[in-house]
C-alpha positions in Angstrom: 83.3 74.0 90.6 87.4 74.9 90.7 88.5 77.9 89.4 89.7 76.8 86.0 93.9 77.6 85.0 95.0 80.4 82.6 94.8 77.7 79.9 91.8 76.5 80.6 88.2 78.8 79.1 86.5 80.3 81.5 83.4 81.4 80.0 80.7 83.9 80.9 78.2 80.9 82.0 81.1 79.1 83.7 82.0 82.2 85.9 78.2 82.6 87.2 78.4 79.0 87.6 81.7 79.0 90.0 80.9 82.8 91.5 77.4 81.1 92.9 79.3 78.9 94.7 81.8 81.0 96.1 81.7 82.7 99.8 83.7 85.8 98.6 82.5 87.9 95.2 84.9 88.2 91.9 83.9 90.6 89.3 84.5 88.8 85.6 86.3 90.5 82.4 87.0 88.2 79.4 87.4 84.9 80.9 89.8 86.7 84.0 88.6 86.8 87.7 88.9 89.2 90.1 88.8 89.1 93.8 86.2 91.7 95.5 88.7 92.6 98.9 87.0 93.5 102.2 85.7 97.7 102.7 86.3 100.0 105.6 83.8 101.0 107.3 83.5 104.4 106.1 83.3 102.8 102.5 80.0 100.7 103.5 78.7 103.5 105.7 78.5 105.4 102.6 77.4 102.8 100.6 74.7 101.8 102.6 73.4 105.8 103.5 73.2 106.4 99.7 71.2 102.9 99.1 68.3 103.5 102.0 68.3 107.5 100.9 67.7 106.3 97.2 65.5 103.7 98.0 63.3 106.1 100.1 63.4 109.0 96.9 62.3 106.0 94.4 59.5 104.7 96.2 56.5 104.3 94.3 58.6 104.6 91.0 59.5 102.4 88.4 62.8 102.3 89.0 64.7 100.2 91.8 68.2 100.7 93.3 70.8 98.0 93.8 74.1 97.5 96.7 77.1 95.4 96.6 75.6 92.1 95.9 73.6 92.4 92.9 75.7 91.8 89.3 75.8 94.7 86.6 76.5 93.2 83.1 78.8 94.9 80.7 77.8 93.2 77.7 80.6 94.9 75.3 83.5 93.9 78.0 81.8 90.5 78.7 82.1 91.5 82.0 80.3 91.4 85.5 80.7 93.9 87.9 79.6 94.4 91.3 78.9 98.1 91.7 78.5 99.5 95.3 75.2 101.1 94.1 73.2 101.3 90.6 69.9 102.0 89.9 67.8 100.5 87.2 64.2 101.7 85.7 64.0 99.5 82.8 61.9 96.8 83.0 63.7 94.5 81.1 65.9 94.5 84.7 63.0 93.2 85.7 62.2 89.9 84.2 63.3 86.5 85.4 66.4 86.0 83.2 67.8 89.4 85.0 67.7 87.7 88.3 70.9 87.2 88.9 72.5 90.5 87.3 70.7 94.0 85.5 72.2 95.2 82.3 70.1 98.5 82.0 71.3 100.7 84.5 70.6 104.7 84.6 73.1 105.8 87.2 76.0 103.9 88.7 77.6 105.0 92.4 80.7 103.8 93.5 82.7 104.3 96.6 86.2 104.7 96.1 89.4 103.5 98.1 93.0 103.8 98.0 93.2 100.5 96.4 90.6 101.4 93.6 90.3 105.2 92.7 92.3 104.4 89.8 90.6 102.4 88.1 87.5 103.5 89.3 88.3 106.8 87.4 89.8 105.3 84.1 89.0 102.2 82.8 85.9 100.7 84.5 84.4 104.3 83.6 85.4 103.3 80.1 83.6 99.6 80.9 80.7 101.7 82.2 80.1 103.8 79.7 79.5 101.1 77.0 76.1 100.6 78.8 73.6 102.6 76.6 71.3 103.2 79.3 73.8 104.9 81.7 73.2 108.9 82.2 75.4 109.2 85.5 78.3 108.2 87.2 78.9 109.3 90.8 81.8 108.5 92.3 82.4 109.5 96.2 85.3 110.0 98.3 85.5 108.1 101.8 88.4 110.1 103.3 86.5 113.5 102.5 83.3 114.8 101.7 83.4 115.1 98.0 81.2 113.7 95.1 82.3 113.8 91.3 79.3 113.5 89.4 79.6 112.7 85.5 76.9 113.5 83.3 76.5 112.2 79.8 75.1 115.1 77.9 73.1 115.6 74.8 76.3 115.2 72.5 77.1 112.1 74.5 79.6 113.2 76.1 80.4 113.0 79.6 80.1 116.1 82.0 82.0 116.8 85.4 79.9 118.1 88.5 81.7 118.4 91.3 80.2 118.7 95.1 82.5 119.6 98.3 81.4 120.0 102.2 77.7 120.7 102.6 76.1 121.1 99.8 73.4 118.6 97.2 74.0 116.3 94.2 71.0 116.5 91.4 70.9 113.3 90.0 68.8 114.0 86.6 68.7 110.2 85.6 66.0 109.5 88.1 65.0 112.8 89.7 66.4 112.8 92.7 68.7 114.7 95.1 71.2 113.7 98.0 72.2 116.0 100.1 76.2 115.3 101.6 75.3 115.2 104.9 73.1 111.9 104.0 75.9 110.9 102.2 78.2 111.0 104.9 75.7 110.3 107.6 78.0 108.7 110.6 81.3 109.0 108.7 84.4 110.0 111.1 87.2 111.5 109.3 90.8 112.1 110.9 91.3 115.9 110.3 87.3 116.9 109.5 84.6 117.1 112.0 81.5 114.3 111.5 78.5 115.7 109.5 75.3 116.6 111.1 72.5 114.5 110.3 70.6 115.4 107.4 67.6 115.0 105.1 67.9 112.0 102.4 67.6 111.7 98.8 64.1 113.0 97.6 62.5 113.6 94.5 62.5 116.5 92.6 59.2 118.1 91.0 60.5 119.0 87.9 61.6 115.8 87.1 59.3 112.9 85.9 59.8 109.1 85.1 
């Protein structure tokens, strides 16, 4: 299936259609496609540390967490999005009509870049936050250790919580914590030393699914 023109519709069915036969990914808003461009390492080094950390603290939990090549659905923005991590304890995610991309999750990671902080930031955060279900939005830095952590609160509203060098991030949506140096587990920066190996992401007692 050809990528259609600007003047011809390009659907939400059509899009799954084409991307399945593609060898690159494109994320999908309103009938427009977008090319998914290649990640340094750092960016899937951090990716990948905050996946197996999360997938270790969820064990044995309802919920289930996602990288790079699993679809989030923005229903509002008739959009696809390929997030660099999300996690999802609904179990609607789960049923055979979600195979191919969730549309319930709880917290959404991404990894940002040069090319997409921006954005990242501003208006997919606005695309993001249509999803009902979403209570966090982390967002970490690959040329530093830093983690912005946005929590929506009781008034719906969305909270900054900001983490530098050495310390945690308490993800309340699924009771969980990663500690930086997970985070940034063999991550070389030009002007900051390489972290020491640390403990992953665990579960926290006070919090229950």
């Amino acid at each position: 299936m050809a990528l259609p023109s600007k003047n011809e519709a390009f659907g939400a069915a059509q899009y799954l259609e084409w991307e399945a036969t593609q060898e690159e990914r494109h994320e999908y808003i309103a009938g427009e496609v977008f090319a998914m461009t290649g990640a340094r390492d750092a960016h899937n080094t951090i990716a990948l540390n905050v996946a197996t950390s999360l997938r270790a603290a969820l064990r044995g939990t309802p919920c289930r967490a996602f990288i790079a090549d699993m679809k989030l659905r923005v229903e509002t923005a008739d959009a696809y999005f390929y997030p660099d991590v999300f996690v999802t304890c609904d179990n609607r995610d789960k049923a055979p009509e979600a195979d191919l991309a969730k549309r319930h999750p709880c917290l959404v990671i991404e990894v940002l870049s040069d090319s997409t902080a921006a954005y990242d930031r501003g208006l997919k955060f606005e695309y993001y936050q249509a999803l009902e279900s979403l209570r966090e939005y982390l967002l970490l830095e690959q040329d530093r250790r830093h983690a912005d952590l946005f929590r929506k609160n009781g008034e719906g509203l969305w909270v900054l919580h900001p983490t530098s060098g050495y310390g945690t991030v308490s993800l309340d949506s699924i009771g969980a914590v990663l500690d930086m140096d997970a985070i940034y587990e063999d991550v070389s920066f030009a002007s900051v030393p390489a972290p020491a190996q640390g403990p992953t992401a665990s579960r926290t007692d006070s919090e229950g699914m």
